[in-house]
C-alpha positions as CSV (number, residue, x, y, z in Angstrom):
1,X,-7.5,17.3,21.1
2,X,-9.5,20.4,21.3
3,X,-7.6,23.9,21.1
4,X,-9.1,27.3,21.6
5,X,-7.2,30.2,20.1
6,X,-8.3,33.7,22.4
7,X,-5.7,35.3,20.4
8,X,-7.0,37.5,17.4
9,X,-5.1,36.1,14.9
10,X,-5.3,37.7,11.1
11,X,-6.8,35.3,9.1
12,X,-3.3,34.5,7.1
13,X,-2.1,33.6,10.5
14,X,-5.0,31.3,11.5
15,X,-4.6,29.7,8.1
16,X,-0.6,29.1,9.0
17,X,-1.8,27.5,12.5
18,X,-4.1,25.1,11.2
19,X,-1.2,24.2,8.3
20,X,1.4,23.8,11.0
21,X,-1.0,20.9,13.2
22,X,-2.4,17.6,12.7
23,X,-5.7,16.2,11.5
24,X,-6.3,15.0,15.6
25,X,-6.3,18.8,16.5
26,X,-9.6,20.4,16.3
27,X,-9.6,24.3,16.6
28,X,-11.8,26.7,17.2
29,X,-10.8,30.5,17.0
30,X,-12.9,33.2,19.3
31,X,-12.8,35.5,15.9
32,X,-14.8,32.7,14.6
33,X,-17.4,32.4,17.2
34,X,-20.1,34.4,18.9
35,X,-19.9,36.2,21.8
36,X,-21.9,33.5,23.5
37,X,-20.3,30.7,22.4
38,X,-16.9,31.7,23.2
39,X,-17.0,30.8,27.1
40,X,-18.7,27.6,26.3
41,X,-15.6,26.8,24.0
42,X,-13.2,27.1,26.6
43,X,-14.8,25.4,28.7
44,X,-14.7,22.6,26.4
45,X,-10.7,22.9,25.6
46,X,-8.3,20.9,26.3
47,X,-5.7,23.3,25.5
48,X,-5.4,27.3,25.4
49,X,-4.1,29.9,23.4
50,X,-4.6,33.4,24.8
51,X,-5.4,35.4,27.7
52,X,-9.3,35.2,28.0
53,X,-11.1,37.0,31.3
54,X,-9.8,35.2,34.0
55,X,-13.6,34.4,35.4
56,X,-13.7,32.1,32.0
57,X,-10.9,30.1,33.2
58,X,-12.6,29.2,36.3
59,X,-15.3,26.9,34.4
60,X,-12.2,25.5,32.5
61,X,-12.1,21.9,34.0
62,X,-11.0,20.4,30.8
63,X,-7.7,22.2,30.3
64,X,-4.5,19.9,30.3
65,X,-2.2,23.3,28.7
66,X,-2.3,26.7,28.7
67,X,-0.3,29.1,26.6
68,X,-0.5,33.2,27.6
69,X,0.1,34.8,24.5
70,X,1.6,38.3,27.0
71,X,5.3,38.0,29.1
72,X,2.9,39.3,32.4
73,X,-0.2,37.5,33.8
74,X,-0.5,39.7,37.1
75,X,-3.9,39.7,36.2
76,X,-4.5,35.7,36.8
77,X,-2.2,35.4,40.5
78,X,-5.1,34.9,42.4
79,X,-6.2,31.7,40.2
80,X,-5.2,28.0,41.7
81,X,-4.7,26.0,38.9
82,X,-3.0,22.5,38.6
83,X,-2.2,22.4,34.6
84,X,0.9,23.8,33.4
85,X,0.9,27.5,32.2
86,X,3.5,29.4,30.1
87,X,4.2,32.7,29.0
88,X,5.8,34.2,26.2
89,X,9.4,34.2,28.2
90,X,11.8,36.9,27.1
91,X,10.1,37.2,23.6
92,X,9.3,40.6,24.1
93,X,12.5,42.0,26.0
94,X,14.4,43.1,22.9
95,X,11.2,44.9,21.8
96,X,10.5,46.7,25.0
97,X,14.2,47.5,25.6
98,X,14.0,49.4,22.0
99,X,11.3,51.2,22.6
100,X,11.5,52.6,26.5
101,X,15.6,53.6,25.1
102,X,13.8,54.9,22.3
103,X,11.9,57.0,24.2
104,X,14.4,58.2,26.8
105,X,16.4,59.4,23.9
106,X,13.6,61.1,22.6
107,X,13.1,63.1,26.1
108,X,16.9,64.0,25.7
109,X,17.2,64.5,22.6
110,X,13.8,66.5,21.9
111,X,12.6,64.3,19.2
112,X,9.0,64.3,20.3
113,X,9.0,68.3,20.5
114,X,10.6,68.4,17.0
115,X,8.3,66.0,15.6
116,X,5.3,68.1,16.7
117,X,7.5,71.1,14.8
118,X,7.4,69.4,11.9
119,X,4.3,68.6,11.9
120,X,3.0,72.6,12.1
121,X,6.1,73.1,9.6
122,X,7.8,75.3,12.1
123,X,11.4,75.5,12.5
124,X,13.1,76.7,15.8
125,X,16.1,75.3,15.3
126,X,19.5,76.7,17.1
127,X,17.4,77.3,20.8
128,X,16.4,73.5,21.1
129,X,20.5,72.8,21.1
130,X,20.7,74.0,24.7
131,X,18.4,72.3,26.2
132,X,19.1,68.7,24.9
133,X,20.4,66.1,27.0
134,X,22.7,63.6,26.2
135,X,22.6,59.8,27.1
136,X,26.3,59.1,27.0
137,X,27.4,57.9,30.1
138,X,24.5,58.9,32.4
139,X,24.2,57.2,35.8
140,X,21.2,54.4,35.6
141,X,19.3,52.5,37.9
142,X,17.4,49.7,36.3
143,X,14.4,48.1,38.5
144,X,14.3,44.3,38.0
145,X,17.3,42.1,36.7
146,X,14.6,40.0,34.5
147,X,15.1,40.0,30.7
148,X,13.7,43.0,30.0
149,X,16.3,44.6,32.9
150,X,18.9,43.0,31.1
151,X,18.0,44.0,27.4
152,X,18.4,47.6,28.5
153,X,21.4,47.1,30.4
154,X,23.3,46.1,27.2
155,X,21.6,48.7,25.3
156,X,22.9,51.2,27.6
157,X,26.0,49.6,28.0
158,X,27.0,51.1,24.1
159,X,26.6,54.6,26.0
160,X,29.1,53.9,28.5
161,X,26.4,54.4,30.9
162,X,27.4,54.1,34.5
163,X,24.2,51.3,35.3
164,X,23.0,49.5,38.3
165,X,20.2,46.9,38.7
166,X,18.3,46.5,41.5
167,X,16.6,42.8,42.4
168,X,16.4,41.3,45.5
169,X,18.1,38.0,45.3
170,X,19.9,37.8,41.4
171,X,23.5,37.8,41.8
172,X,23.8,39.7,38.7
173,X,22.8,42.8,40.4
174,X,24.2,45.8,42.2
175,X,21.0,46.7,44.5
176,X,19.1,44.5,46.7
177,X,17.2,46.8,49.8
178,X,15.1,49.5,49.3
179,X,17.4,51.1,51.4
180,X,20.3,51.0,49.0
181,X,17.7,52.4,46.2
182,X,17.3,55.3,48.1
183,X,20.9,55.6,49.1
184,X,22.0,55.4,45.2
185,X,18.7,57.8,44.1
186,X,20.2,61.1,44.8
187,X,23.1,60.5,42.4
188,X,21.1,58.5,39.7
189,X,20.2,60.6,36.5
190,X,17.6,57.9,35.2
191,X,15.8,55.6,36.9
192,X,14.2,52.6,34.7
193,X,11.2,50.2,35.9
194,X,11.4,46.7,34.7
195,X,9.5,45.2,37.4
196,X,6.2,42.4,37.3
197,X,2.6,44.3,38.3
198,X,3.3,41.7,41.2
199,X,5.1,44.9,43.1
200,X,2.5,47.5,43.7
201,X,3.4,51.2,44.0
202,X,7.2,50.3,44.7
203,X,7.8,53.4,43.0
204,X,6.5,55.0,45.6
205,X,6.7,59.2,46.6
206,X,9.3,58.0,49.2
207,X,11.2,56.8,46.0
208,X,10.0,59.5,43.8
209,X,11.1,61.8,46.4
210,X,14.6,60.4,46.8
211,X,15.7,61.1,42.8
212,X,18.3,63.8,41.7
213,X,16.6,66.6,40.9
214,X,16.0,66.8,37.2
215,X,16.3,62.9,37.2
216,X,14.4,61.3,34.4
217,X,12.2,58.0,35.2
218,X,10.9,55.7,32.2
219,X,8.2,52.9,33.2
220,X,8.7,49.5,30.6
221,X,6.9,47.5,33.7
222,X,3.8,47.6,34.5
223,X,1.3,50.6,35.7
224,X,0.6,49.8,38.7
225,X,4.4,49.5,40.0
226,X,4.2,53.1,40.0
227,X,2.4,55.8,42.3
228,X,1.2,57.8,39.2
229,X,-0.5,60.3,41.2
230,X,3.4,61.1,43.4
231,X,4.6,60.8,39.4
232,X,2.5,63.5,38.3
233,X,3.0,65.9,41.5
234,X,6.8,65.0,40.8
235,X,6.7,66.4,37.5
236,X,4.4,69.2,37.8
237,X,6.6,70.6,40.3
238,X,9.9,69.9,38.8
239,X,11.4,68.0,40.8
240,X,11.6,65.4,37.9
241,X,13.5,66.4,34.5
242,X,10.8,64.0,33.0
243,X,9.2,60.7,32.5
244,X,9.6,58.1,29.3
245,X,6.2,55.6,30.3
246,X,4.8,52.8,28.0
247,X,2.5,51.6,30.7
248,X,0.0,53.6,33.0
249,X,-2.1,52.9,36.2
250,X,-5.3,52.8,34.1
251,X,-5.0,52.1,30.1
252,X,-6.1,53.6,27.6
253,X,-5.0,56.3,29.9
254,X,-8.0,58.7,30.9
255,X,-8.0,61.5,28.6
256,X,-8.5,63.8,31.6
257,X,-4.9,63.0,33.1
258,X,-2.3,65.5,33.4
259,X,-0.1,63.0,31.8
260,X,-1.0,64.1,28.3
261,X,-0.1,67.9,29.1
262,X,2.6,67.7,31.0
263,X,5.9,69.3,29.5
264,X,8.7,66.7,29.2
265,X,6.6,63.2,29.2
266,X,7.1,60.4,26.4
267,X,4.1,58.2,26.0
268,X,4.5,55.1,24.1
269,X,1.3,53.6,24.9
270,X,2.0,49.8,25.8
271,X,3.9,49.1,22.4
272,X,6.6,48.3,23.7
273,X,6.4,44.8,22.4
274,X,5.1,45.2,19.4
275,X,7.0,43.9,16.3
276,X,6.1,43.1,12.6
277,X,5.9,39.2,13.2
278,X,4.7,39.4,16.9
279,X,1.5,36.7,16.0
280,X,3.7,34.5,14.1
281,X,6.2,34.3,17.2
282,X,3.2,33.2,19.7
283,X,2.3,30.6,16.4
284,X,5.3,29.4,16.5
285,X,5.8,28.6,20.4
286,X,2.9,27.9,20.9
287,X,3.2,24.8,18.4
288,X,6.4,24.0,20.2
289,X,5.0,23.5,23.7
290,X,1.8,21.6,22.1
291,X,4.2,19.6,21.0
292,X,6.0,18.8,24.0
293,X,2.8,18.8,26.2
294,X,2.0,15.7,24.3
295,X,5.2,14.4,24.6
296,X,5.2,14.0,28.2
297,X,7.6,17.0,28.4
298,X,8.1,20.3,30.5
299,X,6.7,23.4,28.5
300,X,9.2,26.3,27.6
301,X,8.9,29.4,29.6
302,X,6.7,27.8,32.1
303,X,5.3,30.2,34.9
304,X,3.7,29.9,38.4
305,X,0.6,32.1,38.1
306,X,0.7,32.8,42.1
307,X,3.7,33.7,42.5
308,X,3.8,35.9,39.1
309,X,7.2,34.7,37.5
């Protein structure tokens, strides 16, 4: 069985893949190969690592498997294939849950402000007390009940937040109409996007509009779930306290947008994820459902591209 790895993996990690299958796999790595030669190899695989451009996957007619090595594949909805595709499931949700609380509390708290301080070895001190915010038992809306939604929740739950999520048809939440989003905004001190790139722009100006005044909004989503240009008018006028965003519309964001200048924003960059061990964690399931592929079984975390969960 022929496997191509579009992940760049290290080559301590390649070396641990290869140790962890059988003498019938044959591997080849795109690290390994040319630029030209990489399409031809998938194109000759029978199963997939990775999330190569999606016009690669097109000439792909030998696939039996494909592993994403990312939670989201918004990117790929408009392909019609008939193998089985998983993602990475909620392997990422503690990760991104950290970081977008991380990140709130550093809009609160001032951390990024102090940080930069440091960094010029100037101490303000005393004035920055007044005009930190606290986290403890703020009002939240979370958008999507998915894992990441949940991660937060109980994150937030240790502040005695006050927290709502919002998702159309899981029982486990609170809002399910974007008319009762807009009927809990005005009252909501932080509003928190969980949702798939599937939803375009549902943070719309009509939302944006709706939020307390001096409401904070953090993005763990996807860019394009929010309307980053009503984000930035939001901000710039004040009607928003801030914004806490690992994702943006475009990325690496444009260093001509008002996002990097703009008092009161926390950008993490789309590291949400990240973690020491994060290769050896797509390794490792990756191995599993190879396994059960050729055992004749269902794939963990298995995904319908179209319909983008």
């Amino acid at each position: 069985m022929l496997l191509f790895i579009q992940t760049p993996l290290s080559e301590t990690n390649r070396t641990a893949l290869r140790q962890q299958l059988e003498p019938r796999h044959s591997l080849m790595f795109r690290s390994e190969l040319t630029a030209d030669e990489q399409a031809t190899a998938l194109q000759q695989a029978d199963v997939l690592l990775g999330n190569p451009p999606a016009d690669w996957l097109r000439q792909a007619t030998n696939l039996k498997f494909w592993q994403l090595d990312s939670a989201g594949f918004n990117n790929y909805s408009h392909l019609n294939l008939s193998i089985p595709v998983a993602n990475m499931g909620d392997y990422f949700a503690w990760p991104c849950a950290e970081t977008i609380v991380a990140a709130i509390l550093a809009l609160y708290r001032r951390i990024d402000e102090l940080a930069r301080l440091q960094a010029e070895k100037r101490w303000v001190g005393a004035p920055l007390r007044y005009t930190m915010r606290t986290l403890h038992q703020q009002r939240v809306v979370i958008l999507g009940a998915g894992t990441i939604g949940q991660a937060v929740q109980s994150i937030l739950t240790g502040f005695q937040c006050d927290i709502q999520l919002m998702a159309r048809t899981n029982p486990d939440a609170q809002i399910h109409t974007h008319e009762q989003l807009l009927a809990a905004l005005p009252t909501t001190d932080l509003l928190i996007n969980c949702l798939p790139g599937t939803v375009d722009k549902f943070v719309s100006a009509e939302v944006l509009g709706a939020m307390k005044p001096g409401s904070v909004f953090a993005n763990v989503g996807r860019g394009n779930t929010a309307d980053e240009l009503a984000l930035i008018d939001a901000l710039q006028r004040g009607h928003l306290g801030g914004a806490a965003l690992d994702v943006t519309a475009v990325e690496p964001l444009p260093a001509d947008s008002p996002l990097w200048a703009i008092p009161n924003v926390v950008l993490t960059q789309h590291t949400a994820g990240g973690q020491q061990t994060e290769d050896e964690g797509k390794i490792n399931l990756f191995v599993r459902n190879l396994a059960r592929i050729e055992q004749g079984e269902v794939p963990e975390n298995l995904v319908d591209l179209r319909r983008g969960y």
